[in-house]
C-alpha positions as CSV (number, residue, x, y, z in Angstrom):
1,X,-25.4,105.1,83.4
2,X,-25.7,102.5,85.6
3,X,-25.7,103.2,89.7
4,X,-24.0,101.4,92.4
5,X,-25.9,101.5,95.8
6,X,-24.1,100.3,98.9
7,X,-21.3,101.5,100.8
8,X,-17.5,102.0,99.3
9,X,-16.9,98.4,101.2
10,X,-19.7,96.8,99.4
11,X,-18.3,98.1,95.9
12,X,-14.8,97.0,96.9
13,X,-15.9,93.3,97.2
14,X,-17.8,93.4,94.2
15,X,-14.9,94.4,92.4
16,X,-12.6,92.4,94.1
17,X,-14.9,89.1,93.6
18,X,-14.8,90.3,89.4
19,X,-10.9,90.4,89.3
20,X,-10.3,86.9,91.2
21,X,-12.7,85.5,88.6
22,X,-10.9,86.7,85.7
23,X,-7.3,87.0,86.8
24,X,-6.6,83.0,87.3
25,X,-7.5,82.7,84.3
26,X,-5.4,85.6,82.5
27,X,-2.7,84.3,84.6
28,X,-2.7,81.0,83.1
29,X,-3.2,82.2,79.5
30,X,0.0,84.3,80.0
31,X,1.9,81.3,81.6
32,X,0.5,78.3,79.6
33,X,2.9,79.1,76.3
34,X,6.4,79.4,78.6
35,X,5.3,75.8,80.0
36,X,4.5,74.1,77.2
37,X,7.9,74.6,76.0
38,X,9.3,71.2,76.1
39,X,13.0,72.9,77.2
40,X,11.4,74.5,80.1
41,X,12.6,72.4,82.9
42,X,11.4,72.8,86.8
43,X,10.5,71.5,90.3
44,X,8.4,72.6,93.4
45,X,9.7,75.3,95.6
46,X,9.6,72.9,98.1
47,X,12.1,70.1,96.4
48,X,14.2,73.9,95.2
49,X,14.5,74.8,98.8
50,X,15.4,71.6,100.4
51,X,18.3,70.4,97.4
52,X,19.7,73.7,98.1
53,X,20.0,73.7,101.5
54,X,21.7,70.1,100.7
55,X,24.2,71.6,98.6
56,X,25.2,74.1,101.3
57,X,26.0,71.4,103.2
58,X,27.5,69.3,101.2
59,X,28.2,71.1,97.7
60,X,27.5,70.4,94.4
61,X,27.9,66.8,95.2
62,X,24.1,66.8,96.1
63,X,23.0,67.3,92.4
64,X,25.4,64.4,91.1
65,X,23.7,62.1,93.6
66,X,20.0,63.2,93.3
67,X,20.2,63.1,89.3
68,X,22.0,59.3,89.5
69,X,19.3,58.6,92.1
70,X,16.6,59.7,90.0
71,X,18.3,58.1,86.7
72,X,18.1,54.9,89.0
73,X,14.3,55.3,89.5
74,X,13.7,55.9,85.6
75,X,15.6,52.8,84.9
76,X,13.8,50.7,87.1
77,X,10.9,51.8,85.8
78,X,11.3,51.3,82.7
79,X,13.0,47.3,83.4
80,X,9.4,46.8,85.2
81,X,7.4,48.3,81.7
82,X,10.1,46.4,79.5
83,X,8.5,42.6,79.8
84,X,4.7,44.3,79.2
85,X,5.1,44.7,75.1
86,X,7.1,42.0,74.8
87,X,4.8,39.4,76.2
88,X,2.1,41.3,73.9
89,X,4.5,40.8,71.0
90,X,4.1,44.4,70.7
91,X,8.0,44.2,69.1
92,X,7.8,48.2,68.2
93,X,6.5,49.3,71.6
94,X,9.9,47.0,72.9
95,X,12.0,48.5,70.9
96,X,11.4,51.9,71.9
97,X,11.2,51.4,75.8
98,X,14.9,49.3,75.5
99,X,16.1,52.5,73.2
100,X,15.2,54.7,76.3
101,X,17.0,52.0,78.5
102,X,19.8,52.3,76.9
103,X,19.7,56.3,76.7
104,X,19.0,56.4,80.4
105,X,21.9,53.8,81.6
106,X,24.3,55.9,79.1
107,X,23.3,59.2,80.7
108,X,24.2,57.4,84.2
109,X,26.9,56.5,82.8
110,X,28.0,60.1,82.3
111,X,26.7,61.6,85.2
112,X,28.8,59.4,87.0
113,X,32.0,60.7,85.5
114,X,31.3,63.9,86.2
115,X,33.5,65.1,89.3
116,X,31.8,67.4,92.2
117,X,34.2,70.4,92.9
118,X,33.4,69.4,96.7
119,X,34.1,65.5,96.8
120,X,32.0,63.3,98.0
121,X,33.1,62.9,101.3
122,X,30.6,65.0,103.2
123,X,27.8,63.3,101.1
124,X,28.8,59.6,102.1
125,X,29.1,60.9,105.6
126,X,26.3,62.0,105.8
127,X,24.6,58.7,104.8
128,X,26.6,56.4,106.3
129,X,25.4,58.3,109.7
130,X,21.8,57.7,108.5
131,X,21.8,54.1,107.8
132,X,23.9,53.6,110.6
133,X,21.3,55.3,112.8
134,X,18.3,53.7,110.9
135,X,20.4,50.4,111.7
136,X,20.3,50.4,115.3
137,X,17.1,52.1,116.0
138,X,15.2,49.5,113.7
139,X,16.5,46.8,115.9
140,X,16.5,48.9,119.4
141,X,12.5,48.5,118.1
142,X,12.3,44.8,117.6
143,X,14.3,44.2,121.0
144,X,17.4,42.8,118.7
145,X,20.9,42.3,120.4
146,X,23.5,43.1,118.0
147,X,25.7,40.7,118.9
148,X,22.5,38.3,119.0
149,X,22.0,39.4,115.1
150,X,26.2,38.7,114.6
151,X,26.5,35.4,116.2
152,X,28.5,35.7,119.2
153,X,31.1,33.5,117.1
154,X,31.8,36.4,115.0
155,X,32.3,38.7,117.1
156,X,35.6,38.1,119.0
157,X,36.2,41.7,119.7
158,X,36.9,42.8,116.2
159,X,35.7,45.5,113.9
160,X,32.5,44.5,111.3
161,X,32.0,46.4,108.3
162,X,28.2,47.5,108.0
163,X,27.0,47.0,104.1
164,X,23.8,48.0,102.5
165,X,21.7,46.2,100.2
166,X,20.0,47.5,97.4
167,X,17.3,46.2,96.0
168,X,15.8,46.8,92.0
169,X,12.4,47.8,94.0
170,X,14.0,50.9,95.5
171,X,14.1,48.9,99.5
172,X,17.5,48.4,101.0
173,X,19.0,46.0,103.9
174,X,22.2,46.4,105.9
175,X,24.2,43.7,107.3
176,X,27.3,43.1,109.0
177,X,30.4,41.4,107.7
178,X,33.7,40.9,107.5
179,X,34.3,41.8,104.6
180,X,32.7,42.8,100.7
181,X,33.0,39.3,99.3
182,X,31.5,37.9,102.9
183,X,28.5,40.6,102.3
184,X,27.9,39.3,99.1
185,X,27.5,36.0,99.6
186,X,25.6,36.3,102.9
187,X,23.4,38.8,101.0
188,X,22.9,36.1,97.7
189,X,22.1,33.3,100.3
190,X,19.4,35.2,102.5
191,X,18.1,37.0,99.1
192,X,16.9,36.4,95.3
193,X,20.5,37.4,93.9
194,X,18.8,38.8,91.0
195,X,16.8,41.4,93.0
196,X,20.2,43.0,94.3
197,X,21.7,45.9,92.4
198,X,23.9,47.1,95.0
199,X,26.2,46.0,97.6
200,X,28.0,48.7,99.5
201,X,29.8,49.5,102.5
202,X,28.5,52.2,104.4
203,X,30.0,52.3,108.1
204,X,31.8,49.8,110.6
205,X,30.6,48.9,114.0
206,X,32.8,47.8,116.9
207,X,31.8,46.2,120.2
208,X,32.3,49.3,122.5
209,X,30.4,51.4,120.7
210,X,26.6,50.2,121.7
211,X,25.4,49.7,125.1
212,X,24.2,46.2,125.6
């Protein structure tokens, strides 16, 4: 029989160092077949612990617009792989990556129609107030006049709608403008128009409302 000599502490750690050797590895053997299972689906704790505090905020509205957010990212991903195989001639390789395109703009497609029990109210409040924010603090930075950035000829005392641009590489713009049809031509004019994805109005901005 083999003897131990030390103190009950030194044993302990001995011991101790033995199972946190072998238990990672246990572990994993006992975990590795559950993950491997292509329908297994999950995400950090941290990403779980902030999307549901969103949802207690603003309901189930928060999943809609993270999955067509993250659809959105696929997509564009995909539409920057897209010319790689084709400029290779690589005609198979093509044909699968516009399949998954088309399965990914479909599934948008149905996410989209799929009503939140909650609206979507809170959410675009809740947006609106960021980019609004973002808006005025970006150009509180760079020492910008808001009516400087309007044109004083614009202003006149009336109400401007604020819209944000969307961009295919994920970046966004706001402007101010009348109106959707004056955003969209002020946005093609300043911008490649084939870069946009999105126009869309996200607050208003009248001339009491920012100290000068």
């Amino acid at each position: 029989m083999d003897h131990f000599t030390g103190s009950a502490h030194e044993f302990l750690n001995a011991t101790n160092g033995i199972y946190a050797q072998e238990c990672p590895q246990s572990t994993n053997d006992e975990v590795d077949p559950l993950l491997d299972d292509p329908s297994i689906v999950g995400i950090p704790h941290e990403m779980f612990d902030m999307l549901k505090g969103l949802e207690e905020k603003h309901g189930d509205e928060t999943f809609k617009q993270v999955a067509l957010f993250c659809l959105g990212q696929w997509l564009q991903i995909h539409q920057g792989i897209l010319p790689q195989p084709l400029q290779c001639e690589n005609i198979h390789e093509a044909m699968v990556t516009v399949a998954d395109l088309t399965t990914l703009a479909h599934s948008a497609q149905q996410v989209q129609a799929v009503g939140s029990f909650g609206g979507d109210e809170s959410w675009r409040k809740m947006l609106k107030e960021i980019v609004s924010q973002d808006i005025l603090e970006n150009m509180e930075e760079q020492g910008i006049s808001v009516k400087a950035a309007l044109g004083e000829d614009q202003m006149s005392g009336n109400v401007m709608d604020i819209f944000k641009v969307s961009f295919r590489d994920g970046s966004f713009f706001c402007l101010w403008a009348r109106n959707l049809e004056h955003a969209t031509l002020t946005a093609k004019e300043d911008y490649n128009a084939s870069l946009i994805v999105m126009i869309e109005r996200v607050g208003e901005w009248e001339d009491d409302e920012v100290e000068q």
